[in-house]
C-alpha positions in Angstrom: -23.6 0.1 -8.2 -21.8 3.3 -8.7 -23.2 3.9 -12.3 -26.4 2.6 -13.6 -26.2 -0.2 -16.0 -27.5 0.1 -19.8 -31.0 -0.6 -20.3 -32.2 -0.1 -16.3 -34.8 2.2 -17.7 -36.8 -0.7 -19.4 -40.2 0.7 -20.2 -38.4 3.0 -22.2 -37.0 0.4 -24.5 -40.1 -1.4 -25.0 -41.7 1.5 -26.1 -39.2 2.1 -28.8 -39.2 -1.6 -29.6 -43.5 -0.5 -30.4 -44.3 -4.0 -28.9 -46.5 -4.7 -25.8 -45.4 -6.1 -22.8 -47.5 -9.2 -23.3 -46.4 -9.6 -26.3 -42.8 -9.2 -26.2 -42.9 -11.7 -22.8 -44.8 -14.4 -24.7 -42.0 -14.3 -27.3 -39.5 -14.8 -24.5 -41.4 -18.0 -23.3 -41.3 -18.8 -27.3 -44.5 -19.2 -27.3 -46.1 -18.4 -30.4 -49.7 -17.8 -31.3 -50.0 -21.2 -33.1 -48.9 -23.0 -30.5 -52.1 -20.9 -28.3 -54.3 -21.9 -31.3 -53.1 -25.6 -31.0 -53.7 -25.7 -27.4 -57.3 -23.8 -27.6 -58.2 -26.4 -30.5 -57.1 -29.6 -28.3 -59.3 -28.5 -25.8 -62.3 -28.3 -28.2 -61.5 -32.0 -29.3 -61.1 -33.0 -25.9 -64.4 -31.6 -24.4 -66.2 -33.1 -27.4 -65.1 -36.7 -26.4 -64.1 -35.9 -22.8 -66.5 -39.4 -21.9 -65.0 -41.7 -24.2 -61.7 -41.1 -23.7 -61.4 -40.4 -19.9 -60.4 -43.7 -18.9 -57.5 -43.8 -21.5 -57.0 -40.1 -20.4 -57.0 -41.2 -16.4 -53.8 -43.8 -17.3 -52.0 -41.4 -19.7 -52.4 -39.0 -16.3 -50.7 -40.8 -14.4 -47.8 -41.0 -16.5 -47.6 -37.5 -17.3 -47.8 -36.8 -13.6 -44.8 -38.7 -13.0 -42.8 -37.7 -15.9 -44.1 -33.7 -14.6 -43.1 -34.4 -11.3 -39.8 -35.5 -11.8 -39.4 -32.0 -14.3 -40.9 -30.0 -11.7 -38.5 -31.8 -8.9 -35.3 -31.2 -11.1 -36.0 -27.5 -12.0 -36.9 -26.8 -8.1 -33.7 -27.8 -7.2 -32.0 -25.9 -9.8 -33.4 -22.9 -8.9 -32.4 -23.7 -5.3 -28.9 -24.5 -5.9 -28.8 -21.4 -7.6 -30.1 -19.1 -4.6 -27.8 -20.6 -2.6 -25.9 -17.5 -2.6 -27.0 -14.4 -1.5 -26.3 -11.8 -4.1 -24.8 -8.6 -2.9 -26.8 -6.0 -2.9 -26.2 -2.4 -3.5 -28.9 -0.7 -1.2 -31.8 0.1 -3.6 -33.0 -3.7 -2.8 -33.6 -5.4 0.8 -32.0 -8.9 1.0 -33.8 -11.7 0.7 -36.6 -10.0 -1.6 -36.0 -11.9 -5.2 -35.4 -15.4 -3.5 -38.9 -15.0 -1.5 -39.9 -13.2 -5.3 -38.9 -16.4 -6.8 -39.9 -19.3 -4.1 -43.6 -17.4 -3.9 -43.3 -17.7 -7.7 -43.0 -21.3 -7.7 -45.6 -22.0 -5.1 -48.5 -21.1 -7.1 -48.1 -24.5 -9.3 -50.9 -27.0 -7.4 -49.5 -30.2 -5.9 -49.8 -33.1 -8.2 -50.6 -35.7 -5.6 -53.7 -33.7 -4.8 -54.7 -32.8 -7.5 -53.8 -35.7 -10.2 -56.6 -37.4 -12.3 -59.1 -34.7 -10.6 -58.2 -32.1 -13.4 -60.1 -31.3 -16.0 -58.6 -32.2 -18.9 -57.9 -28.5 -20.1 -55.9 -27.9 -17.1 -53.9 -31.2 -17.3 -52.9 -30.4 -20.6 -52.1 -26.4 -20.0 -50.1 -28.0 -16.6 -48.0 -30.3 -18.9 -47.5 -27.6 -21.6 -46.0 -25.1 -18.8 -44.0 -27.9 -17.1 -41.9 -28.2 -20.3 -41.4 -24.5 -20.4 -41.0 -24.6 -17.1 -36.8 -23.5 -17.2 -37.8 -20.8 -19.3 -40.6 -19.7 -16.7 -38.7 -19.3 -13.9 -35.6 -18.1 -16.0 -38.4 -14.9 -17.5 -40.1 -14.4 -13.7 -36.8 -13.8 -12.2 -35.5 -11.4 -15.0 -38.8 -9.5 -14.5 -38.7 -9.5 -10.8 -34.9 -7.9 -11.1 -36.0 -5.4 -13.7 -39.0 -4.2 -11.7 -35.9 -3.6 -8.8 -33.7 -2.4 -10.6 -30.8 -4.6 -9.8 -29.9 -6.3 -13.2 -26.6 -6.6 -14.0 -25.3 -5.6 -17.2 -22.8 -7.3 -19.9 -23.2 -10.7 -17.8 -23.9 -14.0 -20.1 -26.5 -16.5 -18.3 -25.8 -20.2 -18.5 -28.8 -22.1 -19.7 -30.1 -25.6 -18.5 -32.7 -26.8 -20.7 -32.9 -26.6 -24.7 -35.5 -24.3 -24.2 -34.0 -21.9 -22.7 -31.1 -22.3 -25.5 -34.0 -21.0 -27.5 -34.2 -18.4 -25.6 -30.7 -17.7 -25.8 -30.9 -17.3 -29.4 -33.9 -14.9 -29.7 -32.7 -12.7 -26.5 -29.0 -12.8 -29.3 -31.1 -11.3 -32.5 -32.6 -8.3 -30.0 -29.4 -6.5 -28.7 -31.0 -4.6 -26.4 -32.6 -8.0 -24.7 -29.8 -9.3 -24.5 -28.7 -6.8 -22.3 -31.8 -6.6 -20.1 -30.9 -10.7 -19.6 -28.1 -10.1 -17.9 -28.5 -11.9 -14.5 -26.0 -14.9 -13.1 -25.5 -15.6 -9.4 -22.0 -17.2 -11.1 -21.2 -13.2 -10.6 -22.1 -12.7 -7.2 -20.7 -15.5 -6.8 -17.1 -14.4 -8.4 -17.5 -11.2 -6.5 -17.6 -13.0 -2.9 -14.4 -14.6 -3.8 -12.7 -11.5 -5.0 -14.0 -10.0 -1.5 -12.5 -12.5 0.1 -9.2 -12.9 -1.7 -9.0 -9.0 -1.6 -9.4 -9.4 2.7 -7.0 -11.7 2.5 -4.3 -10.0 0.9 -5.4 -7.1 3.2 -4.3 -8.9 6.2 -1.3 -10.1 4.4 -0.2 -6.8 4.4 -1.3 -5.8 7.6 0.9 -8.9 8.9 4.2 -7.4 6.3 3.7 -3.8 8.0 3.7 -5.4 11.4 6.6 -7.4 10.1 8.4 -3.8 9.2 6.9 -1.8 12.2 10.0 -0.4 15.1 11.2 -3.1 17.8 9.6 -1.8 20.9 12.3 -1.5 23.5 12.8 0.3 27.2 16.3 1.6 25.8 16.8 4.6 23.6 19.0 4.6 20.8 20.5 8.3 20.1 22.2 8.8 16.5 24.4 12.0 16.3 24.3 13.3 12.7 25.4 16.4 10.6 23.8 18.0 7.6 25.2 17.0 4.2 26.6 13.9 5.8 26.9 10.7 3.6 27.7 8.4 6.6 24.7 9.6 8.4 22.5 9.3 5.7 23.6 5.1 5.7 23.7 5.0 9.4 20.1 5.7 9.3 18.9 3.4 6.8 21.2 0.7 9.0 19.5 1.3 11.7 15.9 1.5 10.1 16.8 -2.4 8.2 17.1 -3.1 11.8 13.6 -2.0 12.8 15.6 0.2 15.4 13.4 3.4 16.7 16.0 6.1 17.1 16.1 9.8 18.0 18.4 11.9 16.2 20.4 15.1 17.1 21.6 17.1 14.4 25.0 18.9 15.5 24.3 22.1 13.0 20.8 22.3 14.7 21.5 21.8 18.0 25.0 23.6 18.1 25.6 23.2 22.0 25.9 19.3 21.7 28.9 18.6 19.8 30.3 19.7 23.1 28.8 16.5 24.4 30.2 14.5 22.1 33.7 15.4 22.3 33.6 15.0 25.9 32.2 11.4 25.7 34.1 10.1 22.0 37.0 12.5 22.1 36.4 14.1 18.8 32.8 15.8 17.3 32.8 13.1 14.1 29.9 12.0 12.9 27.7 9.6 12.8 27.9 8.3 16.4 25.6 6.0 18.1 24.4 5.4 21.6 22.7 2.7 23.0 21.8 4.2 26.1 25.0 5.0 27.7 26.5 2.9 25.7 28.7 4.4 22.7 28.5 2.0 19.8 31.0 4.1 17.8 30.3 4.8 13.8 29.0 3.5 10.8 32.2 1.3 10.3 31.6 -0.3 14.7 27.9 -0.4 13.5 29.0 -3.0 10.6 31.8 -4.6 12.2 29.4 -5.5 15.0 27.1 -6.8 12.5 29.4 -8.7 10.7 30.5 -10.3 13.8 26.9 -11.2 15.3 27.5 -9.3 18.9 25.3 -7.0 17.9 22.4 -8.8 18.2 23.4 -9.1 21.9 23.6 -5.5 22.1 20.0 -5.4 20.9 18.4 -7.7 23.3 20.4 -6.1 26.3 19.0 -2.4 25.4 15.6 -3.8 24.8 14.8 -4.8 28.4 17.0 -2.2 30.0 16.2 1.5 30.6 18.7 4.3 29.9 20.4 5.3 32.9 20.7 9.0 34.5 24.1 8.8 32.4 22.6 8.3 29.0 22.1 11.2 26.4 18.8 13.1 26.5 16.7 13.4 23.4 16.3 17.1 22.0 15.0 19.3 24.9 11.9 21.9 23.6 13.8 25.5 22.3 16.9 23.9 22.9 19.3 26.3 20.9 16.2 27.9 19.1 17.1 31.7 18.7 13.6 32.2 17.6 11.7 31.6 20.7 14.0 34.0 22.1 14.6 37.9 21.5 14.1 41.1 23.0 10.2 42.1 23.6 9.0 44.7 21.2 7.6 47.6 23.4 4.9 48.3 20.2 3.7 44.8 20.8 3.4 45.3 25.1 1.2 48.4 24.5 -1.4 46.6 21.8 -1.9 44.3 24.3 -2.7 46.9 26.9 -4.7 48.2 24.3 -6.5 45.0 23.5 -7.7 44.8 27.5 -8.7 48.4 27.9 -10.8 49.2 24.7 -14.1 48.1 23.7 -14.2 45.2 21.4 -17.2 43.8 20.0 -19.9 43.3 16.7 -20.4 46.5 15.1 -22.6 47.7 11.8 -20.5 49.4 9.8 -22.0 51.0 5.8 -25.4 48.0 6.3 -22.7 45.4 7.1 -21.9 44.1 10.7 -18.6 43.1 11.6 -17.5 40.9 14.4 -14.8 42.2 17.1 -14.2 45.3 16.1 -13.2 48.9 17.8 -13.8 52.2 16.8 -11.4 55.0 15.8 -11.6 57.2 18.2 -11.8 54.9 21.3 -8.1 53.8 20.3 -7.3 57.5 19.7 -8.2 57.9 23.0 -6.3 55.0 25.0 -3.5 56.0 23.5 -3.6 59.7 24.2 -3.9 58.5 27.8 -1.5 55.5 27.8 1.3 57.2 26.0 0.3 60.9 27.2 0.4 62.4 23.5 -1.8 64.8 21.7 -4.6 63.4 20.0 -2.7 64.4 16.5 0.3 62.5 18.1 -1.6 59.8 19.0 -3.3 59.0 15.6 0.3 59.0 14.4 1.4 56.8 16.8 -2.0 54.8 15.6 -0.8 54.8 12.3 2.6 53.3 13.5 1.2 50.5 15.0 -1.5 49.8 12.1 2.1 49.7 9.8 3.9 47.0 11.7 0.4 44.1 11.1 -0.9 44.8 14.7 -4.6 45.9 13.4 -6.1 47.6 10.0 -9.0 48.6 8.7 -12.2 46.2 8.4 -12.4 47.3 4.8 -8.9 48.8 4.2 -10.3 51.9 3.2 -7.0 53.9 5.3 -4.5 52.8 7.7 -5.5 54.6 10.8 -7.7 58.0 11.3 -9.7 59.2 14.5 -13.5 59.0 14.5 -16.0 56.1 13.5 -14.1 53.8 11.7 -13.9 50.2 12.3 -10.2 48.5 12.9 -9.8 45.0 13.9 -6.5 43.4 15.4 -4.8 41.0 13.0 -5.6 37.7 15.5 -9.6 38.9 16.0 -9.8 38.7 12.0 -12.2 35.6 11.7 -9.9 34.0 8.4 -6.9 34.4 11.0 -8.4 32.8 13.8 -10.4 30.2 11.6 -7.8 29.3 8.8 -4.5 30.5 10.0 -2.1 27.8 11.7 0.8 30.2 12.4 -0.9 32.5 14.8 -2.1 29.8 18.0 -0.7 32.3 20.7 -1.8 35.2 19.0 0.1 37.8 18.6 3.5 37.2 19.4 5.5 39.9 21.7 8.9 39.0 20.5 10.4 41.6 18.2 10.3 40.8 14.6 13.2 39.7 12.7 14.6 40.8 9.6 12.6 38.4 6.3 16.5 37.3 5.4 17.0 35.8 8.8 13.8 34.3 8.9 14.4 32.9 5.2 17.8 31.5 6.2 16.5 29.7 9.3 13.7 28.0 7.6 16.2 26.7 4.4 18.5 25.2 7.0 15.7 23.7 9.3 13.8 22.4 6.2 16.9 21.1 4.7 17.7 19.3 8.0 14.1 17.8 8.1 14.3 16.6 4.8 17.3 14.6 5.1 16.9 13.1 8.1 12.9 12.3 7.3 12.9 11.7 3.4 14.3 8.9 0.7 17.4 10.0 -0.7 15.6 10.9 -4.2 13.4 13.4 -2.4 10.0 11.1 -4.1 9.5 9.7 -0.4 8.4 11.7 2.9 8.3 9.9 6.4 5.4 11.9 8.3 4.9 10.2 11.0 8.7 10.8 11.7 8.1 14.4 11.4 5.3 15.0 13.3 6.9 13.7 16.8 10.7 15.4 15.7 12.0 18.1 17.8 12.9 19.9 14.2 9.4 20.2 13.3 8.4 22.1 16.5 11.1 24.1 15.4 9.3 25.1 12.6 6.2 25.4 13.9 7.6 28.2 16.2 9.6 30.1 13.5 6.4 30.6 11.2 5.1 32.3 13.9 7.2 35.1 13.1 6.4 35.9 9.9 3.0 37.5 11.3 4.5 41.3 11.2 7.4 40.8 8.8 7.7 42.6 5.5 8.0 41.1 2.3 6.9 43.2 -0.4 10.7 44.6 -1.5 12.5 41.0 -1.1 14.4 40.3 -4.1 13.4 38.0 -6.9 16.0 35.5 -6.1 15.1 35.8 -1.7 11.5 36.0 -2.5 11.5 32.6 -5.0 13.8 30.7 -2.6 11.5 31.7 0.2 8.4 31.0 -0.6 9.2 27.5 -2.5 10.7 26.7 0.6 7.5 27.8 2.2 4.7 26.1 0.3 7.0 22.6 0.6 7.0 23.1 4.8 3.5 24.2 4.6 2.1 21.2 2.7 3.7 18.8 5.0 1.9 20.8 8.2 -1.2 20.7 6.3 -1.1 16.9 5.9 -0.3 16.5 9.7 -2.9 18.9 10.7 -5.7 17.8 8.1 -4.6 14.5 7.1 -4.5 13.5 3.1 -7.1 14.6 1.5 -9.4 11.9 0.1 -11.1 13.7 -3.5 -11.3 16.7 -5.4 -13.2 18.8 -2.7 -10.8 17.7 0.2 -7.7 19.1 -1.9 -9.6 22.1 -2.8 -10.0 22.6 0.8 -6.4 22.0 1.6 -5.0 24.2 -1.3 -7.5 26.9 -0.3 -8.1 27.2 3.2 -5.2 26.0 5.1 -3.3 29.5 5.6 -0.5 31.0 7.4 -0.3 34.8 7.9 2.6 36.8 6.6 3.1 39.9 6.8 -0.3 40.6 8.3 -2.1 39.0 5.0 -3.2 35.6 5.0 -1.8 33.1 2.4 -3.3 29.7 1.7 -1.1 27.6 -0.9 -2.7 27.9 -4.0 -2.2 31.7 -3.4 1.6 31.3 -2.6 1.9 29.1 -5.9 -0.7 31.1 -8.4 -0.8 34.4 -6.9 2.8 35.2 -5.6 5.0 32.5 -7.8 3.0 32.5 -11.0 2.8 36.3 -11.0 -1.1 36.7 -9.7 -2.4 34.0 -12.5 -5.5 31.9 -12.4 -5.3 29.0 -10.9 -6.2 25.7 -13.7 -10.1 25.7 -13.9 -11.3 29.1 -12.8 -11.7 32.6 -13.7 -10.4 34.8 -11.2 -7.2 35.9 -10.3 -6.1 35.1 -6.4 -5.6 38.8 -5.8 -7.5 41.7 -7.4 -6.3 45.3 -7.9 -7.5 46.6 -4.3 -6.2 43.4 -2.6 -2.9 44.1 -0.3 -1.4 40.5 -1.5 -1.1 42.2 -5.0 1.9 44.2 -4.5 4.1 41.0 -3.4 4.1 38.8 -6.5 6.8 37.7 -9.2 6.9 40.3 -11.7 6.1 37.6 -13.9 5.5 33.7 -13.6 8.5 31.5 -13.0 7.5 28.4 -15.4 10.4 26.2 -13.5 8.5 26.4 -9.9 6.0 23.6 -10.7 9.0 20.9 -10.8 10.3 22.7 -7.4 6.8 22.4 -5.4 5.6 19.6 -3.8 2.2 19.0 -2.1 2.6 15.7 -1.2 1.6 13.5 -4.2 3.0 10.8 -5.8 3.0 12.4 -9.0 4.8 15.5 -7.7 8.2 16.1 -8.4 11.1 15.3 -5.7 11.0 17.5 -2.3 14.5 19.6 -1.8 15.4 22.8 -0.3 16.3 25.8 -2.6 18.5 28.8 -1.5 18.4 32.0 -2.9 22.5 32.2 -4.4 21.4 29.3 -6.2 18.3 29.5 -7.0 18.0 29.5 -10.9 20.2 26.8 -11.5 19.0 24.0 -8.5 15.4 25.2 -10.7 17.0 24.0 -13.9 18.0 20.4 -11.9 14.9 20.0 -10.9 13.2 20.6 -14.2 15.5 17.8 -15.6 15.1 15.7 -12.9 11.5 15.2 -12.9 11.1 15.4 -16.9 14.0 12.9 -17.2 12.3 10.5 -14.2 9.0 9.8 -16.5 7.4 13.7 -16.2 7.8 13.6 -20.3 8.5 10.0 -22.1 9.1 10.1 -25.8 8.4 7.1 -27.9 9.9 7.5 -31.4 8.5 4.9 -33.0 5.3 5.4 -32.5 5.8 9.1 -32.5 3.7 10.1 -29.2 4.8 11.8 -26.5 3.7 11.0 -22.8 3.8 13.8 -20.8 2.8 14.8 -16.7 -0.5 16.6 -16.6 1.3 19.4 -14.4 2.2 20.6 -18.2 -1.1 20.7 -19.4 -2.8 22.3 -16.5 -0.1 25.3 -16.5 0.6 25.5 -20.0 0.4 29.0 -20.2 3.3 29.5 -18.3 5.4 27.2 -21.0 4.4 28.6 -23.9 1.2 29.9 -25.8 0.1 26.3 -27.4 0.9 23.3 -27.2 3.9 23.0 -29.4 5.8 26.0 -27.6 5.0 23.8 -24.5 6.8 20.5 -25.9 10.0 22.8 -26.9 10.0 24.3 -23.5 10.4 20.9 -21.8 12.2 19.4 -24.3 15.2 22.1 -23.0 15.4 20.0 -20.1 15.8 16.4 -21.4 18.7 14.2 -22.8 20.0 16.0 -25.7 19.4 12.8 -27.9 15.6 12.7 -27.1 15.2 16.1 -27.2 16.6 16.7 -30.9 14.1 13.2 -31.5 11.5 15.3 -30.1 11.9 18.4 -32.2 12.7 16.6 -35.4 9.3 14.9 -34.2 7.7 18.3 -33.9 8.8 20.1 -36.8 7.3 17.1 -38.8 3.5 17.9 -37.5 3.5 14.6 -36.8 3.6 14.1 -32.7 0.5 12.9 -30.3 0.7 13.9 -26.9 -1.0 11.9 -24.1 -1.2 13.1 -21.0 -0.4 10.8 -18.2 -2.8 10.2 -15.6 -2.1 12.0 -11.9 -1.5 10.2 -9.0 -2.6 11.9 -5.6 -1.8 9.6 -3.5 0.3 10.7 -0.6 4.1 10.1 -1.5 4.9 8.3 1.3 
């Protein structure tokens, strides 16, 4: 049980009830104190003329025995019908315990046939007296045993089988809080075993519908030539997927060199065009008509058993047409290598603090004096140089590069880089750097091109698995590498807004394929927090992209600090101020995210204002007008400060971006005083 139920703690309530537990059991068993003084008072009478009425007493036994017998016989198999389910147990009992409670219960009442006339009469008549409360006996005993274990269920109502335990029923109804402590049914174990089991069975009837909607597995290869923007391509691809046919696809603006390749096979570079191994299907149109006229089916079965031929078009080949993994070699990044095997690297204390892989000063001072035959001056300048372009800094950033005792550490040695940083698995990479633009441009296009191809058309839909096995997204893997040493502190406002949105949106979906969804509220804090990329020689984890660099260096929702503080590096890169339209432009994989799409910078402003009306329009804010409440996504609650300074200014804010009937509803509804928000619940689950 994941919360425990009212009235476990039930010494306490007997206490405040001021009754013993003797007492307050007896009234349970409705036995009163008359009925004791009865029974004390027959026993007087009968041990007073015990001789002359025994032999009347002896036949009226014998009845009684019966009539007991057959009470005792009934209620035994009550109770046993009753355990014939195991309950389910919830770990703080062992299984079994409360039936052997119960059966051991049971066995303490002497067997009639050995006993029978043999009694005394006292016991004869306290055996009859219990027999008829018999129901509520074992009813009481098995109450107590669960409240001792503290296994009671609460808010349950317990079927009675004798009118005496109807009597019970109605005391346990004047006491509320015994009502509650009498809360035990196997009727709902018994329910929950059959929810189990209807739950496992509509388990494996969905298992059986995603088998039904899992790829045709096939020794041919399908190729599908597409085009960005492309409306055609866009339906070829959901043809082919209503088919259940796996499929790679080569994107002619990515992969430039093959539309050569397909006007030497088709005759012209149109697009869509589909292979089947070697064999060109044609378009979207021959893809129909096919249909339409059933030979495609034959198609099908003939490229299922055969393999492509030598002949057939090959699947994207790794840095085919990637500009990125190649360059000219920067001649700065050759000599910190050298560097890196000469020098002496290792743990160092440094002002009572010990840092890990670090060098001193002096000793790079003096490898480069050597190496590059300057003047020690000249060589701490050169020093300097290299510390400017992201190759190593200061342990504590006190200054960029002087000679003597300091500490410096190369940028991959840094234990956050090495540890948290997924754009840096090579190290430091000895390609020159390119300009932040080019870099910017590449990853719009690329992300753009992943999007399409891998997302619904609405954006609210993301195929991973796609992803993680597409040539594209090795693509991408390979140009954030680059943006270890590039410099983004004078970017523009529109450059650096496009940039990073497009950033956080790419880096979300690695951090899902690397980490996997997370499952709770510590798993995303993780993911938001400790999944980085370095750029420009800082690390950045996305909740400092989004509330440090897009938000303008503002707390994130729920704590006190800012993501970068005065002395931090990071500080001199944010917004000027926040940018309230970015949280209807980020997506971190949730269903209650807004719709994933790529943003360029000439744009930028106004594909912000789409967005804003797209997801407020889509459910993010639902008015109701009669009943004057408004229903609004908890993404404007949890960064209302960026909308306005209350809740009101908030509403106004986001009523800019709905249809101009509800939003004059709205305000009229607002400048009345008379509008309740509710905030909808948040849905994390992964929006796939």
């Amino acid at each position: 049980m994941d919360e425990k139920p009212e009235g476990h703690t039930d010494g306490i309530h007997k206490e405040d009830q001021g009754k013993p537990v003797e007492v307050e059991e007896m009234h349970s068993l409705n036995i009163s104190k008359d009925d004791v003084n009865k029974l004390e008072e027959g026993n007087k009478e009968d041990k007073d003329d015990k001789h002359a009425e025994q032999g009347d007493r002896m036949n009226k036994d014998g009845d009684l025995d019966s009539k007991a017998q057959e009470e005792v016989n009934e209620t035994t198999r009550e109770d046993l019908a009753e355990e014939e389910q195991e309950p389910v147990f919830d770990g703080t009992e062992v299984p079994g315990m409360q039936a052997n409670r119960c059966s051991s219960t049971r066995s303490l009442d002497p067997d009639p046939e050995e006993e029978g006339s043999v009694w005394p009469e006292k016991a004869v008549a306290l055996k009859n007296f219990v027999k008829e409360k018999g129901a509520a006996v074992t009813s009481v005993l098995r109450r107590l045993s669960l409240k001792r274990d503290g296994v009671e269920q609460a808010n349950v109502d317990v079927d009675k089988d004798t009118s005496d335990s109807a009597k019970l029923g109605e005391q346990a109804a004047m006491s509320p809080r015994t009502a509650e402590r009498s809360a035990w049914n196997p009727l709902n174990y018994i329910k929950v075993s059959r929810d189990t089991d209807s739950e496992s069975k509509a388990e494996q009837g969905k298992n059986n519908i995603e088998e039904s909607l899992l790829p045709i597995a096939t020794k041919g290869r399908i190729i599908l030539y597409t085009r960005l923007g492309c409306r055609d391509c866009r339906e070829a691809r959901l043809f082919l997927q209503r088919k259940r046919l796996r499929y790679v696809e080569i994107n002619i603006d990515v992969y430039p060199s093959r539309k050569l390749e397909i006007e030497n096979v088709s005759g012209s570079c149109a697009v869509p065009k589909v292979f089947f191994n070697e064999v060109m299907i044609g378009g979207l149109s021959e893809l129909k008509g096919l249909d339409e006229s059933g030979k495609l089916d034959e198609k099908i079965d003939f490229f299922i058993s055969e393999a492509p031929s030598p002949e057939a078009p090959l699947p994207p080949l790794p840095v085919e047409d990637d500009v990125f993994d190649n360059g000219p070699v920067d001649e700065l990044a050759v000599i910190v290598q050298k560097m890196k095997a000469t020098i002496v690297v290792k743990d160092r204390l440094y002002k009572m603090r010990r840092f890990t892989n670090c060098f001193l000063g002096s000793e790079a001072v003096d490898f480069l004096s050597e190496d590059q035959y300057l003047e020690r001056e000249e060589a701490v300048e050169f020093g300097q140089k290299l510390a400017s372009e992201h190759f190593f800094r200061h342990v504590l950033d006190e200054n960029l590069f002087e000679d003597g005792d300091h500490l410096y550490r190369f940028l991959d040695h840094d234990p956050t880089v090495s540890s948290q940083c997924h754009n840096i698995p090579r190290g430091i990479i000895e390609l020159k750097p390119k300009p932040i633009a080019e870099i910017a441009s590449m990853l719009r296009f690329l992300s753009y091109a992943i999007f399409e191809a891998y997302a619904s058309e609405d954006g609210r839909h993301v195929d991973y698995r796609s992803i993680h096995g597409s040539e594209e997204f090795a693509r991408y893997l390979r140009i954030v590498q680059v943006l270890q040493r590039v410099k983004v502190q004078d970017m523009p406002r529109e450059e650096k807004l496009a940039f990073f949105i497009n950033l956080y949106n790419m880096m979300a979906i690695h951090a899902i394929l690397a980490w996997g969804h997370p499952a709770g509220p510590l798993e995303r804090r993780k993911l938001f927090g400790d999944f980085k990329y370095v750029v420009g020689g800082c690390t950045y984890s996305l909740s400092s992209i989004q509330n440090g660099i897009l938000r303008g260096n503002q707390r994130p929702p729920y704590n006190l600090l800012k993501p970068f503080g005065v002395k931090d590096k990071r500080s001199q890169v944010p917004l000027p101020y926040p940018e309230p339209l970015i949280h209807f432009a980020l997506v971190c994989g949730t269903r209650s995210g807004p719709a994933l799409r790529c943003y360029s910078p000439g744009n930028i402003d106004k594909e912000l204002m789409d967005a804003a009306r797209d997801f407020l329009r889509a459910g993010g804010l639902i008015v109701d007008l009669s009943g004057k409440v408004a229903y609004a996504s908890k993404i404007l609650k949890w960064y209302s400060v960026d909308f306005g300074k209350n809740e009101v200014e908030v509403l106004k804010h986001a009523s800019n971006y709905l249809e101009p009937t509800d939003s004059e509803a709205l305000l009229e509804i607002i400048a009345d005083a008379q509008l309740k928000v509710i905030y909808q619940p948040y849905d994390w689950r992964l929006n796939c």
